[in-house]
Structure formats: C-alpha cells, structure tokens
N, CA, C and O atoms as CSV, one atom per row, in Angstrom:
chain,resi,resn,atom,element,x,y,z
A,1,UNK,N,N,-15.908,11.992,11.265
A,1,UNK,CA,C,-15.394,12.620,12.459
A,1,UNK,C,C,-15.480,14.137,12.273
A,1,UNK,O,O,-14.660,14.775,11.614
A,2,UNK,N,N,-16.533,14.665,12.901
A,2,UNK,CA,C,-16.296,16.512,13.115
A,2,UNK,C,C,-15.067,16.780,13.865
A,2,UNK,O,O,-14.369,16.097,14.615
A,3,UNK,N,N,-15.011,18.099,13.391
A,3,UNK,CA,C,-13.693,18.641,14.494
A,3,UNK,C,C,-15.012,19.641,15.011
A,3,UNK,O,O,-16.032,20.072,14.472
A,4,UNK,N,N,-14.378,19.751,16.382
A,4,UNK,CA,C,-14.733,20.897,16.921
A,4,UNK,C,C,-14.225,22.102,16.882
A,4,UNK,O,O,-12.996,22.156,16.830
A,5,UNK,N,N,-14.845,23.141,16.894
A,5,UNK,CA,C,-14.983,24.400,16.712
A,5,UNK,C,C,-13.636,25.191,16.785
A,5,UNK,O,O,-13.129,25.960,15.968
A,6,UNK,N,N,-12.998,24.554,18.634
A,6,UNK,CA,C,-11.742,25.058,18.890
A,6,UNK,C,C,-10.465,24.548,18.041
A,6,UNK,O,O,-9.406,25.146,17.854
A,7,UNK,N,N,-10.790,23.509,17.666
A,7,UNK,CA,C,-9.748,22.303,17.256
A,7,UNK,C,C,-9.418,23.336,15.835
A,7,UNK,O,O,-8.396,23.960,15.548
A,8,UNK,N,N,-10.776,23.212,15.089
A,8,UNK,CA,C,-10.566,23.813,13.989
A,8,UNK,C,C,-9.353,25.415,14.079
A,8,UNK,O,O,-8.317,25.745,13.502
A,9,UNK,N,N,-10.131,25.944,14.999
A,9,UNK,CA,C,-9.376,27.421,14.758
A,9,UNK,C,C,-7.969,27.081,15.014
A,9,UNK,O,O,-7.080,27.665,14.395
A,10,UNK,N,N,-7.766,26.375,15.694
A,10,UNK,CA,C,-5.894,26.012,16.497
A,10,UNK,C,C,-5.531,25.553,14.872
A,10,UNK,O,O,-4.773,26.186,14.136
A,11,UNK,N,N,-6.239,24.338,14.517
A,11,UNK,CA,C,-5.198,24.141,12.938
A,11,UNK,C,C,-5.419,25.400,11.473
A,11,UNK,O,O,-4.981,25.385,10.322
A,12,UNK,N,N,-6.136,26.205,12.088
A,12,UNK,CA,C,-6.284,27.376,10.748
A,12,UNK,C,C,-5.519,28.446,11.000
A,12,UNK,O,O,-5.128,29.245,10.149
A,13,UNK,N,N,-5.214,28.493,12.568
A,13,UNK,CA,C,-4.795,29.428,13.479
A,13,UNK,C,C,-2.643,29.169,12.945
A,13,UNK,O,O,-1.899,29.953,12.356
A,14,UNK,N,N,-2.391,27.902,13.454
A,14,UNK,CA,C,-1.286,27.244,13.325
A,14,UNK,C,C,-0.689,26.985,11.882
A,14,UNK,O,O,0.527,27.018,11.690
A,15,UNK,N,N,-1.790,26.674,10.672
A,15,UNK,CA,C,-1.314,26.577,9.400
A,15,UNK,C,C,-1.029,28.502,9.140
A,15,UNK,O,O,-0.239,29.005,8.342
A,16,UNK,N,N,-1.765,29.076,9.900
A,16,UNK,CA,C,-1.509,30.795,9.222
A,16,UNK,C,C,-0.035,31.306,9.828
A,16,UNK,O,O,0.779,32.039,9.266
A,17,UNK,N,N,0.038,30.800,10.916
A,17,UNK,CA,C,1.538,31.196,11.614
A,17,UNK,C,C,2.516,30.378,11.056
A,17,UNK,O,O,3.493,30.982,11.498
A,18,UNK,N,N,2.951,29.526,10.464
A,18,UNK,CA,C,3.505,28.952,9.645
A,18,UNK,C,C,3.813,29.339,8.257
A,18,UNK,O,O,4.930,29.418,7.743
A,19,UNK,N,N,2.305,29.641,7.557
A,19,UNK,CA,C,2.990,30.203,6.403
A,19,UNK,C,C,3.218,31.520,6.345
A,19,UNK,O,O,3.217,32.143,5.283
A,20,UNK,N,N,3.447,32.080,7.568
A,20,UNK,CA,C,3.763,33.603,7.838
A,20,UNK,C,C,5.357,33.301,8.358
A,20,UNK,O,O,6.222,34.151,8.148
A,21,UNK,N,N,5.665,32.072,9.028
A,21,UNK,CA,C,7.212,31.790,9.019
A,21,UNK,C,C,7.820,31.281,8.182
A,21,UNK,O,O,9.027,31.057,8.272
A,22,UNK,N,N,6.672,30.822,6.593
A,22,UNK,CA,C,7.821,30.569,5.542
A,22,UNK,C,C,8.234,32.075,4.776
A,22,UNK,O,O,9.319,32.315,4.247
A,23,UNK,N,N,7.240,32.861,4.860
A,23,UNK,CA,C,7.100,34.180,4.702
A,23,UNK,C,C,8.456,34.888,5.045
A,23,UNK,O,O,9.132,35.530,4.240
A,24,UNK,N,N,8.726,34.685,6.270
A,24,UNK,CA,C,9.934,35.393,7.101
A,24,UNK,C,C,11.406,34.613,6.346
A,24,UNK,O,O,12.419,35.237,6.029
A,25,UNK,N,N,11.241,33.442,6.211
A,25,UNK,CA,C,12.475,32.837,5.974
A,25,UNK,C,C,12.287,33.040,4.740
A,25,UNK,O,O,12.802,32.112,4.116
A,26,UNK,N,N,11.591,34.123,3.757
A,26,UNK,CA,C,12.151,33.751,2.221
A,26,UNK,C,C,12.146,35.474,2.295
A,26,UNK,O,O,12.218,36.007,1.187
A,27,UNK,N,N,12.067,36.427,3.511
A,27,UNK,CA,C,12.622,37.887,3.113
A,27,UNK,C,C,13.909,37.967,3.947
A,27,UNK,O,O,14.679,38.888,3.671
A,28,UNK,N,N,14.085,37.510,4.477
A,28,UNK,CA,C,15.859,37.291,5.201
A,28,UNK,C,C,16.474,37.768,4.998
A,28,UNK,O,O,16.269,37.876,3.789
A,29,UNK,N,N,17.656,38.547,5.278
A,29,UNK,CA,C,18.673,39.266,4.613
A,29,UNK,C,C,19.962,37.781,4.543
A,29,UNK,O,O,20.551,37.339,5.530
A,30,UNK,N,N,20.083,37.374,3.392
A,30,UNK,CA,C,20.936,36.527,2.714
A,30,UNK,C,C,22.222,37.190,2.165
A,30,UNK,O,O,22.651,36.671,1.134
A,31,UNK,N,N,22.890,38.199,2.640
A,31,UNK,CA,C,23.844,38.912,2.277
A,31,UNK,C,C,25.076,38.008,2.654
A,31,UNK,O,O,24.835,37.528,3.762
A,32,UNK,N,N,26.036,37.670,2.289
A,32,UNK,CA,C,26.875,37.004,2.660
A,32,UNK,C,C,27.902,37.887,3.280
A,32,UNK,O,O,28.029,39.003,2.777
A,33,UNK,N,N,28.787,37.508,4.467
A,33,UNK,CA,C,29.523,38.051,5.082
A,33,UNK,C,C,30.865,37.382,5.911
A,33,UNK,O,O,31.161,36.193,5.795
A,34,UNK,N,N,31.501,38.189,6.628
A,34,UNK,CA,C,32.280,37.202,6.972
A,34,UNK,C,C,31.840,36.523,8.279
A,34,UNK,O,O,32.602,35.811,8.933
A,35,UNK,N,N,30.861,36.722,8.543
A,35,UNK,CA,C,30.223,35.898,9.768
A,35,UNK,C,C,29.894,34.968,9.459
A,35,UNK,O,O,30.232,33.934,10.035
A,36,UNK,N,N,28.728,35.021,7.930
A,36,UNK,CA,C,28.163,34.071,7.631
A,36,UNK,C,C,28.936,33.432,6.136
A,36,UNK,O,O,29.947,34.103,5.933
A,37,UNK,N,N,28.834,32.829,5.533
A,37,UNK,CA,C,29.539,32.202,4.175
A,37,UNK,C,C,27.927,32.278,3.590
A,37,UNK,O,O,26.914,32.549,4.235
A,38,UNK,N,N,28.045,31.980,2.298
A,38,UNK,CA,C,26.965,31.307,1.472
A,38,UNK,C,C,26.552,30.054,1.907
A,38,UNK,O,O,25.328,29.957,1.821
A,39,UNK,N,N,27.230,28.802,2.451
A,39,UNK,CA,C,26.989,27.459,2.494
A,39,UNK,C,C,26.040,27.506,3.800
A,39,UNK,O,O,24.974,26.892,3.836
A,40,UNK,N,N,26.614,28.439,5.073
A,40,UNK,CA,C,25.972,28.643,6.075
A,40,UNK,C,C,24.325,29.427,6.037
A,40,UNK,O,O,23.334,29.233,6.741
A,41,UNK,N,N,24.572,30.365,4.889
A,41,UNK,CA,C,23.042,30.766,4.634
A,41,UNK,C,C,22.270,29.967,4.207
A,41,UNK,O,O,21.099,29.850,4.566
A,42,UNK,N,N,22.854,29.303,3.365
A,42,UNK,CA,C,21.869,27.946,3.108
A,42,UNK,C,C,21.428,26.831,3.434
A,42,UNK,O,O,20.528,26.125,2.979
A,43,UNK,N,N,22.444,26.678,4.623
A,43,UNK,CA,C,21.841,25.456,5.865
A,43,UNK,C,C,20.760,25.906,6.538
A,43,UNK,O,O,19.658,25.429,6.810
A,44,UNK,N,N,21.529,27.326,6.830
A,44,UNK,CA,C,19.758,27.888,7.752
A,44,UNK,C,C,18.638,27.916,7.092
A,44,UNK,O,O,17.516,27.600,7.488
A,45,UNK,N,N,19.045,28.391,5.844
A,45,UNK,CA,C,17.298,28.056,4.994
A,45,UNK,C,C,16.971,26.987,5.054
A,45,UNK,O,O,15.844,26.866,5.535
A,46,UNK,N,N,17.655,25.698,4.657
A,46,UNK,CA,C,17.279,24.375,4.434
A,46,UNK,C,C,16.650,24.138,6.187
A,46,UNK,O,O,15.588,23.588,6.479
A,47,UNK,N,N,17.402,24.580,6.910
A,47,UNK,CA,C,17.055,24.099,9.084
A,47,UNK,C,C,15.415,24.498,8.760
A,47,UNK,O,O,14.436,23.752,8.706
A,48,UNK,N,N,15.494,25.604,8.614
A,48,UNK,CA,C,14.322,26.522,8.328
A,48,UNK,C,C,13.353,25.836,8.024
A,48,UNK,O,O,12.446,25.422,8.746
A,49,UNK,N,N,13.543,25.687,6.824
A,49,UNK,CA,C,12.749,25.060,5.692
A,49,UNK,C,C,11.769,23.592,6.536
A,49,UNK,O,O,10.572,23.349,6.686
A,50,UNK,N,N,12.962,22.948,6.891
A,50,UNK,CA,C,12.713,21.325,7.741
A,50,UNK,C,C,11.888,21.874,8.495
A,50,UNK,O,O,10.737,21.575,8.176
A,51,UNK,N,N,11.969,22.677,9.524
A,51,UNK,CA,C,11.468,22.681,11.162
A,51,UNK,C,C,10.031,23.074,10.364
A,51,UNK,O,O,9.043,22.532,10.859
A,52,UNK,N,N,9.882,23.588,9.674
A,52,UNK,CA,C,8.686,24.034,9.687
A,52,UNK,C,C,7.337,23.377,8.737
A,52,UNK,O,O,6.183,23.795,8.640
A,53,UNK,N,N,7.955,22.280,8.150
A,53,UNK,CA,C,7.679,21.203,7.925
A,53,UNK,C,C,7.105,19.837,8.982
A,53,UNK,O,O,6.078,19.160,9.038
A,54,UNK,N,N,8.296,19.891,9.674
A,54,UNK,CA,C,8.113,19.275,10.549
A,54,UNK,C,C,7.191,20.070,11.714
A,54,UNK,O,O,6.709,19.430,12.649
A,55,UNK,N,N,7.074,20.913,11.633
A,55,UNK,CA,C,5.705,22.085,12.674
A,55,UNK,C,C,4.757,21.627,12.178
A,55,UNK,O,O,4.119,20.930,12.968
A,56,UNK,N,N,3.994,21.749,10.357
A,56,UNK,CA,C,3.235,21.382,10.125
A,56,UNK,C,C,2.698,20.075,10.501
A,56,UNK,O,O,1.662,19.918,11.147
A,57,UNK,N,N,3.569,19.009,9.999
A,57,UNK,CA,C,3.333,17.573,10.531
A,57,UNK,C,C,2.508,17.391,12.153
A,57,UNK,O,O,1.582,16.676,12.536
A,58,UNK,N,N,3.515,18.596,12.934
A,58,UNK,CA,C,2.388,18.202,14.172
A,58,UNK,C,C,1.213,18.838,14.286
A,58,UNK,O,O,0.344,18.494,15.087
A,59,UNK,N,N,1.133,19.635,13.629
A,59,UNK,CA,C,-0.063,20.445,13.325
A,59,UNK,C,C,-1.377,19.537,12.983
A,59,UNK,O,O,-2.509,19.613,13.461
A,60,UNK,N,N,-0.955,18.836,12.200
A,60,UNK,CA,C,-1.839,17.755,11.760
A,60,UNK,C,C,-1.866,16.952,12.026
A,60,UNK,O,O,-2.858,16.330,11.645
A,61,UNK,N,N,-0.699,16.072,13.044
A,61,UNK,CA,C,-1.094,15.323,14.301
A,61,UNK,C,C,-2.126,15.746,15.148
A,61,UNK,O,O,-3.229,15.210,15.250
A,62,UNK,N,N,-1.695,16.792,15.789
A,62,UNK,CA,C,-2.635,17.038,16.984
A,62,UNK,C,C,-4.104,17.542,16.707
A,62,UNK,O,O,-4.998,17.394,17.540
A,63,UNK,N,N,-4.302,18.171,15.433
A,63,UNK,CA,C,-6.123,18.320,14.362
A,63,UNK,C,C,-6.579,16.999,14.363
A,63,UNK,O,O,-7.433,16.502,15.098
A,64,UNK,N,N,-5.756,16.337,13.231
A,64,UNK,CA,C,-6.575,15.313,12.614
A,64,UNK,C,C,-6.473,13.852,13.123
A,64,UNK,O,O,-7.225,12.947,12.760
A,65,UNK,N,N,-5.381,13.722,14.069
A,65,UNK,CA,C,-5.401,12.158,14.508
A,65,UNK,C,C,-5.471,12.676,16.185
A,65,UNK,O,O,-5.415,11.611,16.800
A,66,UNK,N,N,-5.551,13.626,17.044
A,66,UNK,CA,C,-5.675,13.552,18.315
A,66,UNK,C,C,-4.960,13.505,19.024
A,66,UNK,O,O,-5.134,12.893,20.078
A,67,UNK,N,N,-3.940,14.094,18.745
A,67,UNK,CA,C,-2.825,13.242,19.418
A,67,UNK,C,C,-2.180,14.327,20.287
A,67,UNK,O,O,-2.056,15.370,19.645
A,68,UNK,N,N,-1.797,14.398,21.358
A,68,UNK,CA,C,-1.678,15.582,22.455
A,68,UNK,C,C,-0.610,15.912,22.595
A,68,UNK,O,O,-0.358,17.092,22.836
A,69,UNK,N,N,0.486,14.847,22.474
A,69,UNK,CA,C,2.125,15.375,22.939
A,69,UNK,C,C,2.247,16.325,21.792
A,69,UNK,O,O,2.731,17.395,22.163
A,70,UNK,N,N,1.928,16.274,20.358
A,70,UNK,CA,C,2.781,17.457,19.232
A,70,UNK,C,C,2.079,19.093,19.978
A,70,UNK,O,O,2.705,20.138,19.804
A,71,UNK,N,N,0.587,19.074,20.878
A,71,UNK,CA,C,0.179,20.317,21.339
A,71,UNK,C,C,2.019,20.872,21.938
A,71,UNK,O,O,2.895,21.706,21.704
A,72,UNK,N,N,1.706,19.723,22.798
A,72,UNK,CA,C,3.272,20.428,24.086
A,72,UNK,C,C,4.633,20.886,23.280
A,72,UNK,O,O,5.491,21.718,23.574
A,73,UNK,N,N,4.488,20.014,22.150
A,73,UNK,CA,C,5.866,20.215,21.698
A,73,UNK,C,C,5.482,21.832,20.841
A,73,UNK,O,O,6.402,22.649,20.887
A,74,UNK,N,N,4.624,22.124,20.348
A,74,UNK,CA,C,4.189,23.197,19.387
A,74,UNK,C,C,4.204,24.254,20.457
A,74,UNK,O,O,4.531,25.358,20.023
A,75,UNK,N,N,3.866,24.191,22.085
A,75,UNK,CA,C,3.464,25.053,22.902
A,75,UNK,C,C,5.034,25.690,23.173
A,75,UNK,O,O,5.386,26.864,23.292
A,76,UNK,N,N,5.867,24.356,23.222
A,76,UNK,CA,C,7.775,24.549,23.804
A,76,UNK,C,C,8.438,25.196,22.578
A,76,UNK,O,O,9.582,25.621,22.734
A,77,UNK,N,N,7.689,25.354,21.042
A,77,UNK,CA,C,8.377,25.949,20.229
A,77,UNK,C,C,8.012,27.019,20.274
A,77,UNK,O,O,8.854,27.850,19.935
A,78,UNK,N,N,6.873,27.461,20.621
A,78,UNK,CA,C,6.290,28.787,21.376
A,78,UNK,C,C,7.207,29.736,21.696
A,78,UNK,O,O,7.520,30.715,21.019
A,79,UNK,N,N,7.725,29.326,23.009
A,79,UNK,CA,C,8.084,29.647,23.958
A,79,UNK,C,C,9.774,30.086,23.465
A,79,UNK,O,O,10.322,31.154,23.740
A,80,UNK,N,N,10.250,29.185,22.845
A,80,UNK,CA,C,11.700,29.337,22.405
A,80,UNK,C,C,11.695,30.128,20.850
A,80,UNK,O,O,12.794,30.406,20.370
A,81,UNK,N,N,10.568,30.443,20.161
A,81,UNK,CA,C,10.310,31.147,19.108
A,81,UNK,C,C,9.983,32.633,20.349
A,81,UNK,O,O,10.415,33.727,19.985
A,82,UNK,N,N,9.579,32.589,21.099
A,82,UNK,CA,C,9.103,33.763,21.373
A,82,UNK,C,C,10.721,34.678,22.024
A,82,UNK,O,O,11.081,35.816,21.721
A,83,UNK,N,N,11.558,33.485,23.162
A,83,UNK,CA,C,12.738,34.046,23.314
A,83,UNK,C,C,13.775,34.149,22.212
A,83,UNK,O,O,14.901,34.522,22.542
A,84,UNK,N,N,13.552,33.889,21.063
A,84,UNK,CA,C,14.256,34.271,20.218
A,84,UNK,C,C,14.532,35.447,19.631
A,84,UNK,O,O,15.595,36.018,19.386
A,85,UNK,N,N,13.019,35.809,19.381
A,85,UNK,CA,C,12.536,36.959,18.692
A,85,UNK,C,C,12.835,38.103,19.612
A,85,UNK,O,O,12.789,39.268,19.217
A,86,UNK,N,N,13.196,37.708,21.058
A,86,UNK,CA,C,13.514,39.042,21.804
A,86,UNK,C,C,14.940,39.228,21.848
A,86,UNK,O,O,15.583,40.131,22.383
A,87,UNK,N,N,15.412,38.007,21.055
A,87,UNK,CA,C,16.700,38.791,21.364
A,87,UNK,C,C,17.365,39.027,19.907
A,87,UNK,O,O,18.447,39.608,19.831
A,88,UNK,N,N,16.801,38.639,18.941
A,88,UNK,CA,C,16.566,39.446,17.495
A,88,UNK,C,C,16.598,40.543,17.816
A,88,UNK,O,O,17.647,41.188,17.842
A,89,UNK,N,N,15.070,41.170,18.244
A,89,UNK,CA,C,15.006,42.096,18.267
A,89,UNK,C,C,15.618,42.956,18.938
A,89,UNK,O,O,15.417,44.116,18.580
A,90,UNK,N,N,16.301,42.801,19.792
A,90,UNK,CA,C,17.508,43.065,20.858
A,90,UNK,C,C,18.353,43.804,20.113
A,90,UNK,O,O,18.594,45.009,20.172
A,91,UNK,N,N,18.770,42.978,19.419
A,91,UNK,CA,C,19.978,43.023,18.342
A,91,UNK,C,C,20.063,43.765,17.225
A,91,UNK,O,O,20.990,44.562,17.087
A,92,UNK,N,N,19.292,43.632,16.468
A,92,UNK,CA,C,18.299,44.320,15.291
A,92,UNK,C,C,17.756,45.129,15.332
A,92,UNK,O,O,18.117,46.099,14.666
A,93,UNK,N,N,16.663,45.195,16.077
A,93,UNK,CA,C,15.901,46.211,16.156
A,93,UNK,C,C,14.576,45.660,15.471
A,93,UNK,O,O,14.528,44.435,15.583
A,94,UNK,N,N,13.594,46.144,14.861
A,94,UNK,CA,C,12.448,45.704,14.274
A,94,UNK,C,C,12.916,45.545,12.941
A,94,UNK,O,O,13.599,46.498,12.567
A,95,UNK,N,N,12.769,44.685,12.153
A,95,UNK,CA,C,12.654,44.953,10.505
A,95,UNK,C,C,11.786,43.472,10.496
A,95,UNK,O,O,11.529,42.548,11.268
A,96,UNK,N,N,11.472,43.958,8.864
A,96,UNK,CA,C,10.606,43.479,8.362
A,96,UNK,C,C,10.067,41.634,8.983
A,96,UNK,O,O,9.023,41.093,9.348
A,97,UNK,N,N,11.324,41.294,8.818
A,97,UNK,CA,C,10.955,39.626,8.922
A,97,UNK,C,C,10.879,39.106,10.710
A,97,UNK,O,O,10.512,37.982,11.055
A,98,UNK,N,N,11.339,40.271,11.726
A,98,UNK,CA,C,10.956,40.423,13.173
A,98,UNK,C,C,9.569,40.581,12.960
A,98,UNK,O,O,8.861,39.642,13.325
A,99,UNK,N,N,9.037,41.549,12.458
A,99,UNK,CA,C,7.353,41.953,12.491
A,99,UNK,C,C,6.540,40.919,11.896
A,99,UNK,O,O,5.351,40.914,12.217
A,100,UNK,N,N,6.923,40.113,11.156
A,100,UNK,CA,C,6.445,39.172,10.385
A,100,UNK,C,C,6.509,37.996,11.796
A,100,UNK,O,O,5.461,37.519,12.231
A,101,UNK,N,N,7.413,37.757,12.196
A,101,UNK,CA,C,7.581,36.487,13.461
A,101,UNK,C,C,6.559,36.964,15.101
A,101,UNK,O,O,6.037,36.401,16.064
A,102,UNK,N,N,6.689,37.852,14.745
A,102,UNK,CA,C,5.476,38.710,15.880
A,102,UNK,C,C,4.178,38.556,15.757
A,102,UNK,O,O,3.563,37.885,16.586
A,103,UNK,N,N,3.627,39.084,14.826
A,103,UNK,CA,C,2.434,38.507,14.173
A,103,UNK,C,C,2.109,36.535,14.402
A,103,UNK,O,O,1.247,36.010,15.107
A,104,UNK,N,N,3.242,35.803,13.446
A,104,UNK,CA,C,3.369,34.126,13.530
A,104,UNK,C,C,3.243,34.075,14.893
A,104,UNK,O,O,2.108,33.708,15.198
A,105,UNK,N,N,4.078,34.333,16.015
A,105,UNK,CA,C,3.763,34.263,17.456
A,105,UNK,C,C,2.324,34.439,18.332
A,105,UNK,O,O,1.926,33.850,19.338
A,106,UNK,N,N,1.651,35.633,17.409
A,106,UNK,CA,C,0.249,35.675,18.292
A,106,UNK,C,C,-0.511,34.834,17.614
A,106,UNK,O,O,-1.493,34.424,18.233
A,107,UNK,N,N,-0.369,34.462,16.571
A,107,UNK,CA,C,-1.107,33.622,15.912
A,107,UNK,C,C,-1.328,32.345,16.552
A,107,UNK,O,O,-2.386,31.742,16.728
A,108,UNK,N,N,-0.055,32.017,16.892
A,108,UNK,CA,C,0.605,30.671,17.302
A,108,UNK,C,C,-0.209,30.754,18.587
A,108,UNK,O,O,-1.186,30.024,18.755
A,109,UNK,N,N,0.051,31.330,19.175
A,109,UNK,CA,C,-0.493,31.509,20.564
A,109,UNK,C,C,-2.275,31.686,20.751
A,109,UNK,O,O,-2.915,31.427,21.770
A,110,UNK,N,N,-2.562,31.962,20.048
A,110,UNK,CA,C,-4.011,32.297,19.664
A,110,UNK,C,C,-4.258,31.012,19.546
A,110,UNK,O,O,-4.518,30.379,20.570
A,111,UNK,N,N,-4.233,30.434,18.425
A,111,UNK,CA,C,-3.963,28.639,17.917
A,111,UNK,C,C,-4.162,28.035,19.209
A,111,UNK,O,O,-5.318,27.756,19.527
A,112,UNK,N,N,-3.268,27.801,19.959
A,112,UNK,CA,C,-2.706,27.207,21.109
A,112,UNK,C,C,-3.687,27.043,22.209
A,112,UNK,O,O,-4.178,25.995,22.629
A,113,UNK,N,N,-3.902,28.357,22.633
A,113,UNK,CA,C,-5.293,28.714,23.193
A,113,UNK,C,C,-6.258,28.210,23.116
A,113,UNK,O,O,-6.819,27.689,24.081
A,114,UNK,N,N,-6.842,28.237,21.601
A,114,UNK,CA,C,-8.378,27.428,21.420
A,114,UNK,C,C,-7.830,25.872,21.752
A,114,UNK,O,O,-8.610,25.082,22.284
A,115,UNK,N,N,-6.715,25.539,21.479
A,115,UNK,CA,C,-6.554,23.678,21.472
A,115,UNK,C,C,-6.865,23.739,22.861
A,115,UNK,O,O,-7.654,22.822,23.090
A,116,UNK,N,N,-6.542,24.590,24.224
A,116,UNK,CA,C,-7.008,24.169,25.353
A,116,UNK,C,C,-7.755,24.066,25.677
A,116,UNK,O,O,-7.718,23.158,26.508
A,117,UNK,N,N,-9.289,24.751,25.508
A,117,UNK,CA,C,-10.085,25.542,25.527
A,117,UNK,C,C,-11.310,25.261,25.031
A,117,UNK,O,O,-11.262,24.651,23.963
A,118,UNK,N,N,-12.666,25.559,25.546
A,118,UNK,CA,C,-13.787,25.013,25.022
A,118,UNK,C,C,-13.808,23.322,24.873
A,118,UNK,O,O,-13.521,22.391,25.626
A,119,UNK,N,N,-14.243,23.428,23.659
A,119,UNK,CA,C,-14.603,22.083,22.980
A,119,UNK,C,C,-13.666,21.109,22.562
A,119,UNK,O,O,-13.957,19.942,22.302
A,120,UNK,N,N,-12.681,21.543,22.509
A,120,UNK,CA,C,-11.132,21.273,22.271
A,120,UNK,C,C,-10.293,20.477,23.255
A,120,UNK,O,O,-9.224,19.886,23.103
A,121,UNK,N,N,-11.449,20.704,24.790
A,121,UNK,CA,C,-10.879,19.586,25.808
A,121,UNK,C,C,-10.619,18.043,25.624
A,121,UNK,O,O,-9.571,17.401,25.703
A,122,UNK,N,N,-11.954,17.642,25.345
A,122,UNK,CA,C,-11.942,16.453,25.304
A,122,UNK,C,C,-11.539,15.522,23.992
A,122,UNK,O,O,-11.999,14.389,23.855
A,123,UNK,N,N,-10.576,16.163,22.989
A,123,UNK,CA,C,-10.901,15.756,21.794
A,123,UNK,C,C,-9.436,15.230,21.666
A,123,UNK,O,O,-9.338,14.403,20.760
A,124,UNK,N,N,-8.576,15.419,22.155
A,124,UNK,CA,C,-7.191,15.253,22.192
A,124,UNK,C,C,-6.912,13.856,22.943
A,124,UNK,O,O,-7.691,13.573,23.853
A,125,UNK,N,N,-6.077,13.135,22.704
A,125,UNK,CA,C,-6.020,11.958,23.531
A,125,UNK,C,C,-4.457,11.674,24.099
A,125,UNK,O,O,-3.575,11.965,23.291
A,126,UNK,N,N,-4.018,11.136,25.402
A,126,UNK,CA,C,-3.771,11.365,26.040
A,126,UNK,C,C,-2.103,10.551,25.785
A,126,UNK,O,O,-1.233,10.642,26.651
C-alpha cells in the first residue's frame, strides 16, 4: 500500500507538531504554588502526557489504516488547542512554551490541510 503524497506530509506534518507539544510540556513552568500543589502539576503532566499519546494513535489511524473520523477529531483539537493558546497568551503573554504551541498549531494545521487536499481525497474511508 503507497501513501500518497498528501497523506504522507499530514502524518510527518502531525508527528512534528506533537513532538513540538511534548517539547512544550517538558519546559513548563512547574513551580509550585498556592494555586497549583505539586500533585496537581503532575496530573497535568501525566493529562498531557496521555492526550498526546492518544493524538498520536490517531495520527496513525487516519495515515496508516484510513480511517477519517480521528482527521475530525485531530481537526476539533485544532481548534480548541488554538482557543487555548489565545487565552494563554492573553494571560501570559508570549514565553517560551506559548511560541513553541504556535509553531505545533501551524504545523498541525498545515498537516490537516494536505489530509484534505490533493491526493489525500480519496484515500481516507468513510
């Protein structure tokens, strides 16, 4: 089974925005506070850790077995990764691991793109 051209770039596209969001979740500011505890920093790493695991998994659903619903679901994490990051940045301001999720976002989106696109139509199943 070839992949096509687009297919390919969406899973090289999608594995690079990923390990640019394990990237982000291991420069974090882990300072403990009274907002956050230690136990709570470390659930979010572990949430972290999962989701993006579980990102990959569809990643390689929708490449290597065809399969179309993980596109939508990867497209809806998009979308809620992207309103996130605005209100990070809202909040924050830019630092390091915002610029890092900015980058993962166009990536993601780039990715996303080719899966629609070209050769990439007909390869997905329904």
């Amino acid at each position: 089974m070839n992949l096509p051209k687009n297919v390919f770039r969406f899973e090289v596209l999608l594995y690079a925005s990923l390990m640019l969001d394990a990237l982000s979740v291991a420069v974090q500011d882990r300072t403990p506070s009274a907002d956050m505890t230690d136990q709570m920093i470390m659930a979010a790493t572990l949430v972290a850790g999962g989701m993006i695991l579980l990102l990959l998994y569809f990643v390689w659903l929708a490449a290597r077995h065809r399969k179309n619903w993980p596109r939508w679901v990867l497209a809806a994490a998009l979308v809620l990764s992207v309103i996130s990051l605005v209100q990070v940045i809202g909040e924050n301001g830019l630092e390091l691991d915002s610029l890092i999720e900015i980058v993962s976002c166009a990536l993601t989106a780039a990715g996303l793109y080719y899966s629609f696109t070209g050769d990439a139509q007909g390869w997905f199943n329904a």
